[in-house]
N, C-alpha and C positions, 0 to 999 in steps of 0.2 A: 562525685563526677564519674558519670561510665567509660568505658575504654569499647570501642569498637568490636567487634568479632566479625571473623569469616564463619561463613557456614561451608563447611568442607567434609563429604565421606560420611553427611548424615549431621554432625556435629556442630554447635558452634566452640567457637574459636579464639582466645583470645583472653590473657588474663594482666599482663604488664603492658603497661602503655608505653606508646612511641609516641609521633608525630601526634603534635598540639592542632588543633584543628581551631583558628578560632570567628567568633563572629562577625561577620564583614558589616556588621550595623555598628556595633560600639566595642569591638575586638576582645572581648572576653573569650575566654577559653569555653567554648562550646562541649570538646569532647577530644577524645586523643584516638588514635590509630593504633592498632595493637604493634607489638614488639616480637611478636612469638613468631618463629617461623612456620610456617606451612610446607607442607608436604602431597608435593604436586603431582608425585606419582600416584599419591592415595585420591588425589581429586581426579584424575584422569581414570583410574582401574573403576572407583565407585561409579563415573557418568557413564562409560560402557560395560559394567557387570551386574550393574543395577537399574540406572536408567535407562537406557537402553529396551532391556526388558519388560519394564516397568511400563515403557510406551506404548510400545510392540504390543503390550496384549490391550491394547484399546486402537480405537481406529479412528479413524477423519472425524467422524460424527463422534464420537467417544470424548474425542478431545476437543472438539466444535463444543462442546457441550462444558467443559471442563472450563473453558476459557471466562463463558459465559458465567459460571458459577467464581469464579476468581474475581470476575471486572463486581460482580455483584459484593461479595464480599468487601472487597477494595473501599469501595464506595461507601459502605454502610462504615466507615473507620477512617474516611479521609481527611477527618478533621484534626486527627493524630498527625497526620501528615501536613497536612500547613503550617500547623504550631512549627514543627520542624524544619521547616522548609523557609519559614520568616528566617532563621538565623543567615540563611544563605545568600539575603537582599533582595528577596524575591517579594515584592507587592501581591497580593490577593488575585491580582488579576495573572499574572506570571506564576504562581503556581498553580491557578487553577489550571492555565495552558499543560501546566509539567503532571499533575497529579490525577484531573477528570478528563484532562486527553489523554494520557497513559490509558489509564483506564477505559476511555472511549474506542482506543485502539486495539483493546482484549473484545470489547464486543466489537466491533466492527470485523474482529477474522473471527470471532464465534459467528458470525453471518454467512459470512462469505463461505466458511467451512461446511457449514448445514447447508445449505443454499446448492454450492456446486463442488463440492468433494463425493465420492462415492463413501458405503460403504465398505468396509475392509484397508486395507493399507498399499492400494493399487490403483495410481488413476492411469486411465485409458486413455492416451493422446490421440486419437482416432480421426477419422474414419482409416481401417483397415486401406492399403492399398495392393491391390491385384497385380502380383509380379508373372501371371503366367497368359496364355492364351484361353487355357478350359476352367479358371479357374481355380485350381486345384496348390497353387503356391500364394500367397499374399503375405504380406509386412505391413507392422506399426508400431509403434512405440508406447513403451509405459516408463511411470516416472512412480519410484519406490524409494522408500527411507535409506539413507545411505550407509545407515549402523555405524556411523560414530558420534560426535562430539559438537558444537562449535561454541568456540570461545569470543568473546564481544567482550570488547575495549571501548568505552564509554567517553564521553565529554563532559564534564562539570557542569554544564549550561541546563542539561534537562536530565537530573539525577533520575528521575521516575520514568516519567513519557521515553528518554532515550533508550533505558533497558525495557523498557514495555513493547516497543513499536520495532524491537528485533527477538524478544521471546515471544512473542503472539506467534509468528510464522515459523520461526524452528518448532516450536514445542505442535504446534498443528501437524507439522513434518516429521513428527517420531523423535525429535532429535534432541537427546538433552544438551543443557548448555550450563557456559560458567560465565559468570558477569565476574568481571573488574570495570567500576564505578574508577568515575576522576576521584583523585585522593580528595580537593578540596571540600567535595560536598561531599562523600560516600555515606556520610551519615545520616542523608535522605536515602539515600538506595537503599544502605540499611535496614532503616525502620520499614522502608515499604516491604521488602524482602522478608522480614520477621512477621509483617502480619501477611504476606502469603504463602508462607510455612506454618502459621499457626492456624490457618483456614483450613488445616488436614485434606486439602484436594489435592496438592501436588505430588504427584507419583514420587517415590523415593528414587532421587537421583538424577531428577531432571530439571533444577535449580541449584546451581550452587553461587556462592557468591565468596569474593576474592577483595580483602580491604590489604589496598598495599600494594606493593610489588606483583611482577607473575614470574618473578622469578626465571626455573627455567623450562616454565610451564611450554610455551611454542615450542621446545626442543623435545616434547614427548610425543607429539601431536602426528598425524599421518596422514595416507592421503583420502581417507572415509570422512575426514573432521575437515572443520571449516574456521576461518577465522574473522572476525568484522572489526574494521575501527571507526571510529565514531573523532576528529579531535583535528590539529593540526598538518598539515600538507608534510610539514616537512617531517615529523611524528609521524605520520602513517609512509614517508616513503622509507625511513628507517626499519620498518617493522613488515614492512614488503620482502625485502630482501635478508631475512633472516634465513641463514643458511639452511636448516634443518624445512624451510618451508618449503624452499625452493626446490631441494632436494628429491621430497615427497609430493611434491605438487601438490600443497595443500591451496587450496583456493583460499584466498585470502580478497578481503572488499574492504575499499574504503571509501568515507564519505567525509570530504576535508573543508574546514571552512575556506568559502572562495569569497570573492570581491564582484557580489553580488550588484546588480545596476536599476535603477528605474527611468525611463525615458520618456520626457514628455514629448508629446509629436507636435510638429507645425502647424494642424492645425487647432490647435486648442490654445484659446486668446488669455488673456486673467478675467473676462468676462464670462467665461465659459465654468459651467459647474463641476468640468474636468478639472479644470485647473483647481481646484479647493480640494477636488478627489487626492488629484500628486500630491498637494503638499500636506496633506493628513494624513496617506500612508506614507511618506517619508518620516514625518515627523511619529507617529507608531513606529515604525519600524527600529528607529534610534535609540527610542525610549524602552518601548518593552523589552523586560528582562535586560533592563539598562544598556539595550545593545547587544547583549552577549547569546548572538543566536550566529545560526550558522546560513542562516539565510537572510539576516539583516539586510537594507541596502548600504551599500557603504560608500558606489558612485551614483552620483544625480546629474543623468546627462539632458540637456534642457538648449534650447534653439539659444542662439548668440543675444538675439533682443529679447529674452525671456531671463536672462540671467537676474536680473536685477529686479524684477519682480518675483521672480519664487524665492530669490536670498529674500527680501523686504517681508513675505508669507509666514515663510519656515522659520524664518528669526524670531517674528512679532510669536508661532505659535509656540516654538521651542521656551520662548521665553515664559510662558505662563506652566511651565512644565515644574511641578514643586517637588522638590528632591530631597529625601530624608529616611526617616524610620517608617519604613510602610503600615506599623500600626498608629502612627501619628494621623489626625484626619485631616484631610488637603492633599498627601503627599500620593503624588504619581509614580515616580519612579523611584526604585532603590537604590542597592549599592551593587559595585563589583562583586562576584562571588568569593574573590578573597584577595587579602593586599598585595599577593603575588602577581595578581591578574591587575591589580590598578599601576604598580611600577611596569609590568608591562606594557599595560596601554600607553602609559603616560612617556617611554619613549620611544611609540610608535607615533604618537602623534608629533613630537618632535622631532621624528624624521620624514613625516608628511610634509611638516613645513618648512623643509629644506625646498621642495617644489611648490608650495603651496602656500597661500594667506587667509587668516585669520578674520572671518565673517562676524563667527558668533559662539560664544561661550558663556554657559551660563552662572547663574550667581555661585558663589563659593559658599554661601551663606544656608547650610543645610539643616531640615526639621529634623530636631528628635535630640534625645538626653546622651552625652558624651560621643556623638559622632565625629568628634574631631578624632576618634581614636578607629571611625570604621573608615571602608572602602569606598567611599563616594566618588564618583569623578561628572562632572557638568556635563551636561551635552554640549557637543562644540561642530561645531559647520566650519568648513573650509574652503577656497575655492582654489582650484589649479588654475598656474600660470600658463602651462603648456599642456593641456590634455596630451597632445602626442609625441611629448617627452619619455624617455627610458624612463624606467623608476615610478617612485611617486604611488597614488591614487590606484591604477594599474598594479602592482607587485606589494604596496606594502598595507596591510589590513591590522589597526588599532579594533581589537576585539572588546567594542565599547561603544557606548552613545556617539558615535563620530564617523561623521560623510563627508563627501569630499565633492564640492560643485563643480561642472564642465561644460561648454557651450561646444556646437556644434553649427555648421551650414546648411546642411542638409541632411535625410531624413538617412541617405548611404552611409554621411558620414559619423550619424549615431550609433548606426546597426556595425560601424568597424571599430570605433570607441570601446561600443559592447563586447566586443570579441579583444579586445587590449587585456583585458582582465584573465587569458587565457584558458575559460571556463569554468563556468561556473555553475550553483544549484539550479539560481534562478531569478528571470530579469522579469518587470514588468512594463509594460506596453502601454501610456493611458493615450487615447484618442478617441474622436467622434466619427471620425473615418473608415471605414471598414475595408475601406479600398488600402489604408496604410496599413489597419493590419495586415492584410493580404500580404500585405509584399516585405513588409519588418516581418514577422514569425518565421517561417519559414529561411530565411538569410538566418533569426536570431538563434533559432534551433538549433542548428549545427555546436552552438559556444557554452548552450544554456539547458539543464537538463529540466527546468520546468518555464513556462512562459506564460505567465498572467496578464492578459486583458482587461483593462481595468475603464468602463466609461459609467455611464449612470444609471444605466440600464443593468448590470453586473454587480454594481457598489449596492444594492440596495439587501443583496443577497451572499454575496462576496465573503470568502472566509478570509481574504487579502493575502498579499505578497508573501508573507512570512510563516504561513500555516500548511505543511506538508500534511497532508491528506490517507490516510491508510489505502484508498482506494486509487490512487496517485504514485507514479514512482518518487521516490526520493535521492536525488541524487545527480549528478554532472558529470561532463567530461573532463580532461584534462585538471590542472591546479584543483576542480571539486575532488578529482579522487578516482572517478572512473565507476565508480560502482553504482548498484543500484538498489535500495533498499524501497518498504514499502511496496505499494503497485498492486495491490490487490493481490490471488493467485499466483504472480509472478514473481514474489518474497519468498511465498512457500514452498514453488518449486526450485529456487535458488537452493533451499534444502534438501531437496531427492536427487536422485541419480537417475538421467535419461537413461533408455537402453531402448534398442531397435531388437525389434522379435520378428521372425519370421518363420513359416510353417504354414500349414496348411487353415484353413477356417476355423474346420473344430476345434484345432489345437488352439489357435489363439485364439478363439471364443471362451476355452477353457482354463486359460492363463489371466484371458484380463476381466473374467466374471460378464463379461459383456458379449451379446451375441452379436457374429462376426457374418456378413450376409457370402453365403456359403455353405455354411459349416449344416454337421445333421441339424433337422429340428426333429422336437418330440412333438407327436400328435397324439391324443388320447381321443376317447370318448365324450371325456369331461371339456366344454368351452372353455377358454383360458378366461373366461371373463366371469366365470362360476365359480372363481379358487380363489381364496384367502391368500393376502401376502405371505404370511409361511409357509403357504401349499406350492404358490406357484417358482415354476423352476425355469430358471435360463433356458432359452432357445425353446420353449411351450409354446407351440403353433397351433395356427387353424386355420387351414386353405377354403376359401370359401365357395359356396355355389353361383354360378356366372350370372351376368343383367348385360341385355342386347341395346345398346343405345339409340330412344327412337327420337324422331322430328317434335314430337308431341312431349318430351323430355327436357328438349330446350325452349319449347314456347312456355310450357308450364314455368319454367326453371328462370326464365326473362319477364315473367311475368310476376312471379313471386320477388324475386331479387332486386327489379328493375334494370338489372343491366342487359341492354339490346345493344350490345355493340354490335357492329358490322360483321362481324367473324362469326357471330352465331345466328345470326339473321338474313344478311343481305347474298342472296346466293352469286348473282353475277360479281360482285366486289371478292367474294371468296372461293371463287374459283380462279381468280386473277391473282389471289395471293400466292404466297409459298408452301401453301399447303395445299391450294387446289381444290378446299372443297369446306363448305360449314364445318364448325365442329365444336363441341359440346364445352359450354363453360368450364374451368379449372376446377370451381371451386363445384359445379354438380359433381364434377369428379371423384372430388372429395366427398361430397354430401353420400353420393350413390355407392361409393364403399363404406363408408359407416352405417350406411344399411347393410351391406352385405355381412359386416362382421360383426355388429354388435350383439348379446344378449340381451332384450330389450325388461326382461322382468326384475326383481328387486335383486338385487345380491352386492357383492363385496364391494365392486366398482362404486366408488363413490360421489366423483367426479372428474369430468374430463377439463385441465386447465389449461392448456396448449398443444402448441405445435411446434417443432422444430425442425430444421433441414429442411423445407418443404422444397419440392423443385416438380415443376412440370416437365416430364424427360419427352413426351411423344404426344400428338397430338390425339384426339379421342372423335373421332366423326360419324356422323351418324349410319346405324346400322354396325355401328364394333361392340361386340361385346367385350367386356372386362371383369375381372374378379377381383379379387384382395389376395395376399397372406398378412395373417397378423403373425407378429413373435414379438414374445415378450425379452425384453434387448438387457434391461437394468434393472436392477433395484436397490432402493436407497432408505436405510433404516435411519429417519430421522429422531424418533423415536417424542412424536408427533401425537396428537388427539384433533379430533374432530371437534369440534363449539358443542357436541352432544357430547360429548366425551369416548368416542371411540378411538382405541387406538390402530393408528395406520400408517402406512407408507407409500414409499413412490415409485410408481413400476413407470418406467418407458417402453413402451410397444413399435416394436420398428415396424412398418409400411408399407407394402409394396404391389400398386396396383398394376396387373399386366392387361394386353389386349388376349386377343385370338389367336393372335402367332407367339405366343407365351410374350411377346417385349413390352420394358417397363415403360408405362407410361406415367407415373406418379408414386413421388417416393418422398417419406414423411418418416416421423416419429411421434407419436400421441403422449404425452403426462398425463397421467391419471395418478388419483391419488385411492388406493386401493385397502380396504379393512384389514385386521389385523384378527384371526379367530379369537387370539385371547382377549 
């Protein structure tokens, strides 16, 4: 039998065993926790003398790239991981959730990272703002690695996915980190942890992992490092107020399980195909991962004359729900992740029903060999006697297959029901009404940090109530924790440090790698549109030769396009406007500076995919002449190929077409995707 390790300062860890860790199927001793102590100064010095730099010399895209190579790896090995992951009660279906969405969530920030991080280890909060009258002073903001640490405090419910779906965004962010896994399962965290250290991609020092205690790991910590917890309300307000945190102002985030709600609305009959939609993500939500998520629902707030048809639903469907050893066949749901977690469900649900009565609980009679020795507990449905009583359904959360029923009057007094729970991850909405959503979201917002919609049209595509999203914040107000995990980009800047810069164009042209509209430009001889991405350089301009705007420009231009609106055709109408006089379509605007600036023969430019910021500033009438400046603004080493196999990158071209009195009258940014000489 193996005994756990840390991997700590490069090493693993761990050679006498502690804590027995045992099967929550049929309670066999799965594996033990080690005994040896750790040395936390050595795990803190190695994640900033080692990882640290180790990040530092790769960039956004370096590690966009990294990420992607790890979820691949992952993948190709994941069946390592289920074997292990059965011992924890987890059905096929509940670790796929924990182990290919972990992993879905390493590719999903490898996207988002390639996608829209720069090159270098510097993003540009932009656009630049002009603090002067000539110009000559302006301010913006850049968001940069913060050169320390952060350490992530985990929950037993998703040993994988939950340290996946906070190391994708640190490690994008430069930032190494240390996991401490729940002690129950860690020996899923574990095993994943081993085969992403033995995949040789992860920089030295920018993973470590912590089985056990952390000791007086928070008391080393400062204010560059960061802290997350993943687990209990009242667990995470404990470890809020850790002296040493508070001291240093270490940011500290947490995301605690709340008393999550789903709400059927008034108008949805038992006739209605919503109605079968409520009571199937109810009944999912109870069951998977036997309950033990942090977004479960746990109250089902439902109209007063609806009660006794969704209890009659959710009973008939709970009841076909086959509870045992997930490699058994039939069986849907597993066990608690461990007996500690079934005594304490078992009396949280005894003191739900201090307020509450007993609907429906399911058979005691579970599949599979010596389970009288695991952590099984029934699904059980409740209903409250007093929805708007203290206590109760409201304040007390059995972390387990177990909801708790509530009738309501109206549609206000659901949306204040919801807010009883004093905050939560996240409520869902079903209706055919859209006029309800309208006015439930928005009230339910404020209580709830994500709000699902759920009608027929949605269900057919739907990742449902309980599936937090990479691209999605994670997270609530109040009782959830306050924090905010997940969210696309806004995970990963949770990891840099804002900072407001100010100086002159060039200067901060030359700070954030991005041309700042101001600042010098280079002109040469050479077209910027004749340069290889390694040639070309920040702020490479080309002011162009001018085009007089004729009448014969917008009939050709309305006749090609077909748009004849009134504004470029009908003169009396357009002299009565606010501009007083015809004037040349936006987009000829556009069209007749892409003649101006383009090199029209073969070369690097490979293609033009967009446009961005576009804004029409002044109008364009006939008889104005206009020109361009082109400048090349960005570039972005994806470290990309063409379908011919060329490699290349992404240059943004900033825009700016003026009149005859030099003023802008249209201002853009081009994407082009641009060759690579080598």
């Amino acid at each position: 039998m193996t005994t756990l390790q840390s991997f700590i300062g490069g090493s693993w860890i761990g050679a006498d065993a502690g804590q027995a860790l045992k099967s929550a199927i049929d309670g066999h001793i799965v594996t033990h926790t080690h005994a040896d102590r750790l040395d936390f100064a050595e795990a803190v010095t190695y994640a900033r003398k080692s990882g640290v730099p180790a990040l530092m010399a790769m960039d956004f895209q370096a590690r966009a790239q990294c990420l992607k190579a790890l979820a691949k790896y992952l993948m190709e090995r994941k069946e390592q991981l289920y074997a292990i992951s059965h011992h924890s009660g987890a059905t096929r279906v509940d670790s796929w959730i924990d182990i290919e969405g972990g992993a879905g969530t390493l590719f999903a920030y490898a996207s988002m990272g390639s996608r829209e991080l720069p090159s270098g280890n510097l993003v540009h909060e932009g656009p630049a703002i002009p603090l002067s009258k000539k110009g000559g002073f302006a301010g913006t903001h850049i968001l940069v690695p913060r050169g320390g640490l952060a350490v992530h405090i985990n929950a037993f419910n998703f040993p994988i996915w939950g340290m996946l779906e906070k190391f994708a965004p640190t490690f994008l962010a430069g930032m190494p980190c240390i996991i401490k896994p729940a002690t129950a399962t860690s020996y899923v965290t574990e095993a994943a942890v081993r085969i992403l250290h033995e995949s040789g991609l992860l920089p030295a020092g920018s993973l470590q992992l912590i089985i056990g205690s952390t000791g007086d790991l928070l008391d080393r910590l400062d204010g560059q490092d960061v802290v997350t917890f993943t687990g209990s309300a009242d667990t995470a307000a404990k470890l809020r107020v850790t002296p040493n945190l508070i001291r240093n102002s270490v940011p500290f985030t947490a995301e605690a399980d709340s008393l999550n709600c789903a709400i059927l609305a008034p108008d949805v009959t038992p006739d209605d195909e919503e109605f079968d939609l409520f009571v199937k993500e109810v009944a999912r939500e109870m069951t998977v991962k036997a309950g033990q998520k942090c977004t479960a629902i746990r109250r089902i707030i439902v109209p007063q004359n609806r009660i006794d048809a969704v209890a009659e639903r959710l009973s008939a469907r709970l009841a076909k729900v086959v509870v045992g050893d997930p490699s058994k066949e039939g069986v849907k749901m597993g066990a608690l992740a461990s007996h500690a977690q079934f005594e304490d469900v078992a009396s949280r649900v005894d003191a739900l029903l201090q307020s509450s009565e007993l609907l429906f609980r399911g058979e005691a009679q579970f599949v599979g060999d010596n389970v009288a020795e695991g952590a099984f507990f029934a699904p059980t449905l409740l209903k409250s006697r007093d929805p708007h009583a203290e206590g109760g359904a409201h304040d007390i959360e059995a972390f387990g297959p177990v909801s708790t029923l509530m009738g309501y009057a109206d549609i206000d007094e659901a949306v204040a029901l919801a807010a009883r729970g004093k905050g939560s991850l996240v409520s869902t909405l079903v209706t055919k009404d859209p006029l309800v959503a309208a006015k439930v979201v928005p009230a339910a917002a404020a209580w709830h940090g994500r709000v699902h919609v759920l009608d027929r049209e949605a269900a057919v595509e739907s990742t449902g109530h309980g599936s937090p999203l990479p691209q999605l914040k994670h997270g609530g107000p109040g009782r959830a924790g306050g924090g905010e995990e997940l969210g696309g980009l806004r995970a990963v800047k949770h990891y840099l440090q804002r900072t407001a810069v100010q100086g002159s164009p060039t200067m901060l042209s030359a700070i954030t790698g991005e041309y700042v509209r101001g600042a010098k430009v280079i002109e040469t001889e050479v077209h910027p549109f004749r340069r290889h991405f390694e040639e070309l350089q920040i702020g490479e301009s080309l002011l162009t030769h001018r085009r007089t705007v004729t009448e014969a420009d917008l009939v050709n231009f309305g006749c090609l396009s077909g748009d004849h609106f009134y504004m470029h055709f009908d003169e009396i109408a357009a002299k009565e406007s606010q501009f007083g006089k015809r004037i040349a379509h936006g987009y000829f605007v556009l069209s007749a500076a892409a003649g101006l600036f383009v090199s029209p023969g073969v070369g690097p430019v490979l293609a033009n995919y967009g446009l961005d910021t576009l804004r029409f500033v002044s109008p364009v009438g006939i008889g104005d002449t206009i020109r361009a400046r082109l400048t090349c603004k960005r570039k972005i080493d994806q470290g990309k190929q063409s379908s011919l196999g060329t490699p290349q990158g992404v240059v943004a071209w900033d825009v700016e077409v003026t009149n005859q009195n030099d003023e802008l009258v249209a201002s853009y940014d081009i994407l082009t995707l641009v060759a690579k000489r080598g």
